[in-house]
Structure formats: C-alpha cells, structure tokens
DRENDO-1510 file (C-alpha; in Angstrom, 1 decimal, always signed):
<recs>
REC; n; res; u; v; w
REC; 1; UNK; -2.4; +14.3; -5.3 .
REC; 2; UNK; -2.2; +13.5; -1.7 .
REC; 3; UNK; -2.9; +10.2; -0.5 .
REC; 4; UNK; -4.7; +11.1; +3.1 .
REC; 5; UNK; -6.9; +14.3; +4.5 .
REC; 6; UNK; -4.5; +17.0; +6.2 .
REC; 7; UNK; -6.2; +18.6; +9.1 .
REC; 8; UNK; -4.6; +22.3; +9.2 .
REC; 9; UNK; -4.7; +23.8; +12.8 .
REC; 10; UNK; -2.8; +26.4; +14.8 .
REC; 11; UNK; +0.0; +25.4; +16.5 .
REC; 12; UNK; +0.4; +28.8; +18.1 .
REC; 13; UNK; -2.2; +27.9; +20.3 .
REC; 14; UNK; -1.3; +25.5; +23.2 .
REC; 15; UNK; -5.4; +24.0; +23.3 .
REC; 16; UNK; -5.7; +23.7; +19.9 .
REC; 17; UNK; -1.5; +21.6; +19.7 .
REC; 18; UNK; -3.3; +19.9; +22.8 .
REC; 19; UNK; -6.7; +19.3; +21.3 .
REC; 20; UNK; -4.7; +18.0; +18.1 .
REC; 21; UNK; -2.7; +15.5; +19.9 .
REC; 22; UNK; -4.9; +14.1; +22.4 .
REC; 23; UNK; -7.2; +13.0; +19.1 .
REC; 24; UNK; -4.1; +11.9; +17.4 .
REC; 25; UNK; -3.5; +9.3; +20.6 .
REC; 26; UNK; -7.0; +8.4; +21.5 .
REC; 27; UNK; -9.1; +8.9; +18.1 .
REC; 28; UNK; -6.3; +8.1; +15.9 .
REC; 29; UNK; -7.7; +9.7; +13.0 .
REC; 30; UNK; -6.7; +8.8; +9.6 .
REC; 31; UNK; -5.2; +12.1; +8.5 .
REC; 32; UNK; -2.1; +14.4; +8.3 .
REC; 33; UNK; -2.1; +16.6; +11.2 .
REC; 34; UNK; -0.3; +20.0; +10.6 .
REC; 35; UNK; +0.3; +23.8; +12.0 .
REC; 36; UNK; -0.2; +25.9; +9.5 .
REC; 37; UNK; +1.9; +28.4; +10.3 .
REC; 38; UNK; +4.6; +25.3; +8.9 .
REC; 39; UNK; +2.3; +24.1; +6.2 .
REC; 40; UNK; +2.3; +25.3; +2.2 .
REC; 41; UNK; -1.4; +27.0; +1.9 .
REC; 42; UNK; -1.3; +28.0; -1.2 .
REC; 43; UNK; -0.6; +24.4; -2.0 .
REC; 44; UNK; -3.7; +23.7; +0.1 .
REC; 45; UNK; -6.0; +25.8; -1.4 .
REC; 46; UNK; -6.8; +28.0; +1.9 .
REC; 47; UNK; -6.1; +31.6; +2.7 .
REC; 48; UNK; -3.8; +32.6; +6.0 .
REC; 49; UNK; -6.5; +34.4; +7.2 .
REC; 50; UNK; -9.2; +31.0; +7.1 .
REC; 51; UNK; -6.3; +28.6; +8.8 .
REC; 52; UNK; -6.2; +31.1; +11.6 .
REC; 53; UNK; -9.9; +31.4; +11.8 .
REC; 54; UNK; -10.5; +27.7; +12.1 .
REC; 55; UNK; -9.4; +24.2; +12.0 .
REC; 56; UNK; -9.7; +22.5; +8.8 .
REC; 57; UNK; -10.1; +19.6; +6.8 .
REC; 58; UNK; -8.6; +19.1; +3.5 .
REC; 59; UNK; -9.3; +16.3; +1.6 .
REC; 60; UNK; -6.8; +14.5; -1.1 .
REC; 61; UNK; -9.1; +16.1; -3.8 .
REC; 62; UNK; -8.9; +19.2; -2.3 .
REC; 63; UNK; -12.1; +19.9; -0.6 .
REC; 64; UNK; -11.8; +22.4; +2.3 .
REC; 65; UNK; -14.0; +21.7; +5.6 .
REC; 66; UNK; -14.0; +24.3; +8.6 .
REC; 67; UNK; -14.3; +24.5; +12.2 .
REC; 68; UNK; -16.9; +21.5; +13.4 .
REC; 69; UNK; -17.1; +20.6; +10.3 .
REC; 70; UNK; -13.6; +19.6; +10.1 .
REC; 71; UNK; -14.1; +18.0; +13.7 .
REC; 72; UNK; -16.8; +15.3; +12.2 .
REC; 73; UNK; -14.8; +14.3; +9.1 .
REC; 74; UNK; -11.4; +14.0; +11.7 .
REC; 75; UNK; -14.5; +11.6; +14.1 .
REC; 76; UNK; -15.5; +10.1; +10.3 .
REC; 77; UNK; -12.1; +9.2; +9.9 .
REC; 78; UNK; -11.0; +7.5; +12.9 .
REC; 79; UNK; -12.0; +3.7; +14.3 .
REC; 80; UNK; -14.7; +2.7; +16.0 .
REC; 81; UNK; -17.9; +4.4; +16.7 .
REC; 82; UNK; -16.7; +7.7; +16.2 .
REC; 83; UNK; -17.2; +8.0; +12.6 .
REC; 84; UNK; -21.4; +7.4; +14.1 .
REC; 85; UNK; -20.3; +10.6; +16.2 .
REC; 86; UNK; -19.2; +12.4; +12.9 .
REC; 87; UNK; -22.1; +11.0; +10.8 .
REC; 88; UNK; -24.4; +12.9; +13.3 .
REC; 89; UNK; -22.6; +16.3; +13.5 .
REC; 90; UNK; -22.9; +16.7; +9.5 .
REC; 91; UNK; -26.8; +16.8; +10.2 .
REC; 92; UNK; -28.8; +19.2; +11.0 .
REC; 93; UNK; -29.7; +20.3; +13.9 .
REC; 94; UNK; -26.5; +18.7; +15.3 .
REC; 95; UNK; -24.5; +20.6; +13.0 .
REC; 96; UNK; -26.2; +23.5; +13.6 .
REC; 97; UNK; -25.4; +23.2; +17.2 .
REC; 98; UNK; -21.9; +21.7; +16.3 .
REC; 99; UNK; -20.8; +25.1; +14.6 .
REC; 100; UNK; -22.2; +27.2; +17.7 .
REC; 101; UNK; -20.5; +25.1; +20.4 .
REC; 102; UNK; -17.4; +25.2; +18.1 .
REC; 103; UNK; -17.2; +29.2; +17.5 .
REC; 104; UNK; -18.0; +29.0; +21.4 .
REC; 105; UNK; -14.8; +27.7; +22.1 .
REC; 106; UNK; -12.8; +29.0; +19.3 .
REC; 107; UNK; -13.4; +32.2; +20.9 .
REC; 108; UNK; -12.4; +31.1; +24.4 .
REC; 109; UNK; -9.7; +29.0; +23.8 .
REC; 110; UNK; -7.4; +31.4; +25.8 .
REC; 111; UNK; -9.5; +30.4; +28.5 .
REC; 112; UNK; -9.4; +26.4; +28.0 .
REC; 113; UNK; -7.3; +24.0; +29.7 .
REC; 114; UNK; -3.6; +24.5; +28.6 .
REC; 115; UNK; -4.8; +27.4; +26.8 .
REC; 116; UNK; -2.2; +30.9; +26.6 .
REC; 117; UNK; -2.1; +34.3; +26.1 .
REC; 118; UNK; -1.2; +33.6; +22.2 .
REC; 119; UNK; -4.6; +31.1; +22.0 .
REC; 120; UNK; -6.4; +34.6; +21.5 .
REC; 121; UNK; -7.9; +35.3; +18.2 .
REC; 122; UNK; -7.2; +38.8; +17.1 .
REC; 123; UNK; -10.8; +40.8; +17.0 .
REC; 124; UNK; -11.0; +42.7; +14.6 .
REC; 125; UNK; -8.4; +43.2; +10.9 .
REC; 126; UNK; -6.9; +46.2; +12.7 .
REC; 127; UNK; -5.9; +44.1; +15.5 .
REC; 128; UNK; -4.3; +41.2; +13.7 .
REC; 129; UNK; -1.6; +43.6; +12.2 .
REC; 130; UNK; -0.3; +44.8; +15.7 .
REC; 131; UNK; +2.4; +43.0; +17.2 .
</recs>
C-alpha cells in the first residue's frame, strides 16, 4: 500500500504541469504528484479516459477523488489554513459551485495562462481517436 495520496494530472497540458507545480511550491501539499500519461492506472484503480477528464486524488487505500474534489483534499493536505479552504469546498453549496468553476476551466484551459494548443480536451469519443 502506498504511504501518501497521488494526485494524477495531465502533463500534456502546460496549465494543468503549471497549476501542479505552482501548488507543489506554494501549498506544498502532502501528496505524490504525477502525469498520468507516466503513471501505472491500472495500479491506481482509474480508467485513461477519467485521468484525461480530470485531476485526481487517490488516496493510500485507494479512494479515487475528481476534478474540485481532488483540489480540496490537495488544500486538506497542505499547511496552514488551507486545509479550512478544503474543509469548505467538500460542502455544499461550495462544492457545488467548486465542481462548476472547475468544469469551467477544465474546459478553457487552452485558454489559461501558459495554456497550449494540446491543453484542449477532445469533445466528443470520435474526436479523441484522431490524431
């Protein structure tokens, strides 16, 4: 069993590698941070087609958080008062808003700051098997 979360992101995406790192220095989260286009899924427990959905949080039992979800236990895992800042997004109607800002910018994140060309998410099944 592992000893710390993982927190599975897309590191084909130059926001979400940013995103990632700039919580790694200023957060410092208490977690593995990993692409998963380098990281075992199966082992995991998650499907290709969930990692490239969303972020996500995978605890040492095995328990699989996405999208803001994953975002409030990464702020319940770090120092200071952002595990309050977690706390708060778990509950509704802060997590209901939490999931709608985050599919907001999930689907933007092409347009974010640092974001590419390759941040796009595919629309549509068909469009994810082209190259």
């Amino acid at each position: 069993m592992r000893q710390q979360p993982v927190l599975v992101y897309d590191g084909d995406c130059a926001f979400c590698t940013s995103s990632v790192r700039f919580a790694e220095r200023r957060l410092r989260p208490r977690c593995a941070a990993t692409p998963w286009q380098f990281t075992d899924l199966t082992e995991l427990g998650i499907s290709q087609r969930r990692a490239e959905h969303e972020v996500l949080w995978v605890t040492p039992t095995g328990a699989v958080h996405g999208g803001a979800q994953a975002v409030a236990k990464l702020l319940l895992s770090a120092p200071r008062g952002w595990p309050v800042v977690g706390a708060l997004l778990t509950l509704p109607p802060l997590r209901w808003a939490a999931h709608g800002v985050y599919r907001l910018i999930a689907r933007n994140r092409h347009r974010m700051p640092g974001g590419t060309a390759a941040c796009a998410l595919p629309s549509s099944p068909a469009a994810r098997k082209q190259p």
